[in-house]
KOLTI-945609 format. One record per residue (C-alpha): residue number from 1; residue in three letters; x, y, z. Coordinates in steps of 0.1 Angstrom, whole numbers, plus 2048, in hexadecimal, padded with zeros to 3 digits. Example, Ala and Ser with C-alpha at 12.3 -4.5 7.8 and 13.67 -1.06 7.14 Angstrom:
// residues 2
+------+-------+-----+-----+-----+
! nuti ! mardo !  c1 !  c2 !  c3 !
+------+-------+-----+-----+-----+
!    1 !   ala ! 87B ! 7D3 ! 84E !
!    2 !   ser ! 889 ! 7F5 ! 847 !
+------+-------+-----+-----+-----+
***
This chain:
// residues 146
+------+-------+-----+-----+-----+
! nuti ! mardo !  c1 !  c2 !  c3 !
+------+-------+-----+-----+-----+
!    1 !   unk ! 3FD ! 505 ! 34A !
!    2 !   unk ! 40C ! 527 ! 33D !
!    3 !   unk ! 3E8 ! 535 ! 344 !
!    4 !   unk ! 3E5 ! 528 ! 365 !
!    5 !   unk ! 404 ! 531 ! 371 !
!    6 !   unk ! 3F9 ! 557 ! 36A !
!    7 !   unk ! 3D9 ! 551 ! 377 !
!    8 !   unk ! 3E9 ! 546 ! 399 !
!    9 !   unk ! 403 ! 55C ! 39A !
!   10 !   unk ! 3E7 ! 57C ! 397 !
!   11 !   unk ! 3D3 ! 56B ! 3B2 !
!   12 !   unk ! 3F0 ! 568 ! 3CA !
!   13 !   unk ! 3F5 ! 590 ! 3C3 !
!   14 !   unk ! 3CE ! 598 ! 3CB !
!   15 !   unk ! 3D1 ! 588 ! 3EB !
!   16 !   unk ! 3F3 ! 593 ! 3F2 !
!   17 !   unk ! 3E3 ! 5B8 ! 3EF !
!   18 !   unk ! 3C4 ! 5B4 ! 3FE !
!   19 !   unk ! 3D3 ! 5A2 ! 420 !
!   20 !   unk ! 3ED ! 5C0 ! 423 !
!   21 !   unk ! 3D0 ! 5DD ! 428 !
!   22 !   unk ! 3D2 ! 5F2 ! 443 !
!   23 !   unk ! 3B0 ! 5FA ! 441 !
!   24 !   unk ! 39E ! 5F9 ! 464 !
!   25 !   unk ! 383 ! 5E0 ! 46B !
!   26 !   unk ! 35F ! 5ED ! 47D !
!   27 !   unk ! 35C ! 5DE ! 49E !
!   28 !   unk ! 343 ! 5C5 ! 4A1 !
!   29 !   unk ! 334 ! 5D0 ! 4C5 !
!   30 !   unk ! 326 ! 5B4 ! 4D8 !
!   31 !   unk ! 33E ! 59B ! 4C9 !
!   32 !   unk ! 35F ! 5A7 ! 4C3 !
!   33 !   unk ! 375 ! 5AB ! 4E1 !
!   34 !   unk ! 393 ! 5C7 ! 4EE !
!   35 !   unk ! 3B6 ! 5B5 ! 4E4 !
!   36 !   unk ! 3C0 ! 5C2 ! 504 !
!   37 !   unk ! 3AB ! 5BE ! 525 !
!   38 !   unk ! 394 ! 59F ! 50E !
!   39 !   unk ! 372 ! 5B0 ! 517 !
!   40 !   unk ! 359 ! 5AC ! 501 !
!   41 !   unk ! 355 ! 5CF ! 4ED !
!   42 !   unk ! 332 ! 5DA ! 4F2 !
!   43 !   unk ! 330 ! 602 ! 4F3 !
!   44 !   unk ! 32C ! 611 ! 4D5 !
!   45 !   unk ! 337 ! 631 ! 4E8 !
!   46 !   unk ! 35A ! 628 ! 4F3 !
!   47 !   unk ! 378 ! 614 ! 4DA !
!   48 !   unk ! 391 ! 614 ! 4C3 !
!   49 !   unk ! 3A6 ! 602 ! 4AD !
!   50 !   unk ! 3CD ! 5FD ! 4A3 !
!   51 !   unk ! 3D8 ! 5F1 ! 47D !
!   52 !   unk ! 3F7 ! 5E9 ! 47C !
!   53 !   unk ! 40B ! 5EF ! 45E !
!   54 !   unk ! 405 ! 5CD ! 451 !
!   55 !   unk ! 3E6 ! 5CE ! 452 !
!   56 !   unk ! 3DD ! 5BB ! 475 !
!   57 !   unk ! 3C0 ! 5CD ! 48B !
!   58 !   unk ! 3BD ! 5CE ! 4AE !
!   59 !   unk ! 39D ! 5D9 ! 4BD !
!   60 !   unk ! 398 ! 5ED ! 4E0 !
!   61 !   unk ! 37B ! 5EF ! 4F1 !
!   62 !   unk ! 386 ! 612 ! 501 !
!   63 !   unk ! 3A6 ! 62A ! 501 !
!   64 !   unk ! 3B0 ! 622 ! 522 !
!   65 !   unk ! 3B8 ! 5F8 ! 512 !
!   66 !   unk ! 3C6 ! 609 ! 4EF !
!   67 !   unk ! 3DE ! 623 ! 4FE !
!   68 !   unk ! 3F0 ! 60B ! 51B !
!   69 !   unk ! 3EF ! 5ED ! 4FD !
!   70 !   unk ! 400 ! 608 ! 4E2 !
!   71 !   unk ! 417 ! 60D ! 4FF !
!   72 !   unk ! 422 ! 5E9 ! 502 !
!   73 !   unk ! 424 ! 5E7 ! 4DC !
!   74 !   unk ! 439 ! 605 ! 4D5 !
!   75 !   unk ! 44D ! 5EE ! 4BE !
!   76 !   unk ! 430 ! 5E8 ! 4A5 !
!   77 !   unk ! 42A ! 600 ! 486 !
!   78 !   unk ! 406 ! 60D ! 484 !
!   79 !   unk ! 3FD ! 619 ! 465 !
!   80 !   unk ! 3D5 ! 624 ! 476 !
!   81 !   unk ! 3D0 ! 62B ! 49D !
!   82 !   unk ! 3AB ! 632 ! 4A4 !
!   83 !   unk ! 391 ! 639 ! 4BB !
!   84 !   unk ! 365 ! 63F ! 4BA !
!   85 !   unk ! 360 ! 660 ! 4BF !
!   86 !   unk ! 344 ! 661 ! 4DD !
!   87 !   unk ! 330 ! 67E ! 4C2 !
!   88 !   unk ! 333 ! 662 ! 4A8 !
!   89 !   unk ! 32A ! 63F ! 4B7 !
!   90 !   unk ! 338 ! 622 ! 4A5 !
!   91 !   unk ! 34B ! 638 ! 48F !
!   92 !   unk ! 375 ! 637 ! 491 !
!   93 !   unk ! 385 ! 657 ! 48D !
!   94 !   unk ! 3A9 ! 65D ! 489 !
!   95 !   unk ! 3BB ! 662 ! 4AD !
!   96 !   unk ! 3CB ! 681 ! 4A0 !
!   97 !   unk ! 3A9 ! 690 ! 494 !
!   98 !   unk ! 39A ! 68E ! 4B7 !
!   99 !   unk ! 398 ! 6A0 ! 4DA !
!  100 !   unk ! 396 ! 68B ! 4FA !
!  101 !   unk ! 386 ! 693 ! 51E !
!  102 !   unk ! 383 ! 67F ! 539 !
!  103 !   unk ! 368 ! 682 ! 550 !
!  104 !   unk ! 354 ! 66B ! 569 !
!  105 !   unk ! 332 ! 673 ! 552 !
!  106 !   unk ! 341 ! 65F ! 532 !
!  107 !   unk ! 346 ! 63E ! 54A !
!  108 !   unk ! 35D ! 62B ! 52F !
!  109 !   unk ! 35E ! 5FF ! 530 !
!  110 !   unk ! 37B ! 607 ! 542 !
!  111 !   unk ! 373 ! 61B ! 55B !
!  112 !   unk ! 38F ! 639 ! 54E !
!  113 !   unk ! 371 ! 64F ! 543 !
!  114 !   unk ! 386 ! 65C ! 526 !
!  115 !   unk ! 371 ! 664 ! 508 !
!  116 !   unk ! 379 ! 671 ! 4E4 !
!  117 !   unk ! 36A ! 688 ! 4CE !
!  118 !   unk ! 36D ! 69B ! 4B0 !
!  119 !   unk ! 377 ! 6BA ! 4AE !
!  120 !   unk ! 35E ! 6CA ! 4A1 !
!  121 !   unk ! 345 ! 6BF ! 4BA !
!  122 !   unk ! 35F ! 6CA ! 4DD !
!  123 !   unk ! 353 ! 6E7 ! 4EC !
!  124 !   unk ! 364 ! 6FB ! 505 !
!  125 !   unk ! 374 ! 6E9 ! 51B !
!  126 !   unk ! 395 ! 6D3 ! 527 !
!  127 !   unk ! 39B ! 6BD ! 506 !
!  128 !   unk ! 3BA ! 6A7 ! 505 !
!  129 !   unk ! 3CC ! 6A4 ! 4E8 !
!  130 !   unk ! 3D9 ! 67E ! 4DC !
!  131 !   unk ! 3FB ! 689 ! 4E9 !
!  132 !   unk ! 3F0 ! 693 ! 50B !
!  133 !   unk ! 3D8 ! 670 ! 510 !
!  134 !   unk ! 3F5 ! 65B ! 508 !
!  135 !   unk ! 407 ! 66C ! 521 !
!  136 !   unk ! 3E9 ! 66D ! 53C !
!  137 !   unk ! 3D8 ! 647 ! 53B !
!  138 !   unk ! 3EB ! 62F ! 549 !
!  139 !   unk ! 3E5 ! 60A ! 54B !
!  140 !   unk ! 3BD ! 603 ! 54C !
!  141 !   unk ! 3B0 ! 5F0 ! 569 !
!  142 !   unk ! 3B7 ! 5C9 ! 56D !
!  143 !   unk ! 39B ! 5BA ! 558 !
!  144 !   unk ! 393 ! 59D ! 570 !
!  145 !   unk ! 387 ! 5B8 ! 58B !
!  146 !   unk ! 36D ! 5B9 ! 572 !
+------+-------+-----+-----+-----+
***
């Protein structure tokens, strides 16, 4: 009994560990969907994710559904806010390590043609930084117009 008490109890520990990561998750494009506008997340180009500090992750199929959606939950600790770099497809980068532009060429899901790269890839040009995109995209475009 002793010994499966202690074999329990190390279990319940593991799991109690392993559920609290605030690791992000990739996004699984074609079937996972944007928490926020419930489009189906299909560009490898365009996306991001929010962990919250417990671990939970919301997925975004552009910046223009995460920032309005980190807006509305300005009450929730993130421990991670990410988003694909448009150099890096399928790959989430730290907000804070990127550069933004909008422009009509990057045509984003949502139609905000905001796109993110790394910095070592921005040329000359006007780059926002994550400060200045929070402050510039406002609520993305009602999804059933879609």
């Amino acid at each position: 009994m002793n010994r499966w008490y202690k074999y329990s109890l190390l279990q319940g520990c593991c799991l109690l560990v392993w559920s609290c990561s605030t690791s992000p998750e990739p996004i699984n494009f074609g079937k996972d969907h944007c928490v926020n506008c419930k489009m189906k997340i299909v560009d490898p180009r365009f996306g991001g994710e929010l962990v919250s500090s417990k671990g939970r992750v919301f997925k975004f199929d552009a910046i223009e559904c995460l920032v309005p959606y980190l807006q509305e939950h300005a009450t929730t600790d993130y421990a991670q806010v990410l988003a694909i770099a448009y150099d890096r497809p399928e790959t989430l980068v730290d907000v804070q390590e990127l550069v933004f532009e909008r422009d009509s060429a990057y045509r984003s899901p949502m139609g905000g043609n905001v796109a993110a790269f790394t910095q070592a890839a921005a040329k000359e040009g006007k780059w926002m930084d994550w400060e200045e995109v929070k402050q510039t995209i406002g609520s993305p475009p009602n999804s059933t117009n879609y």
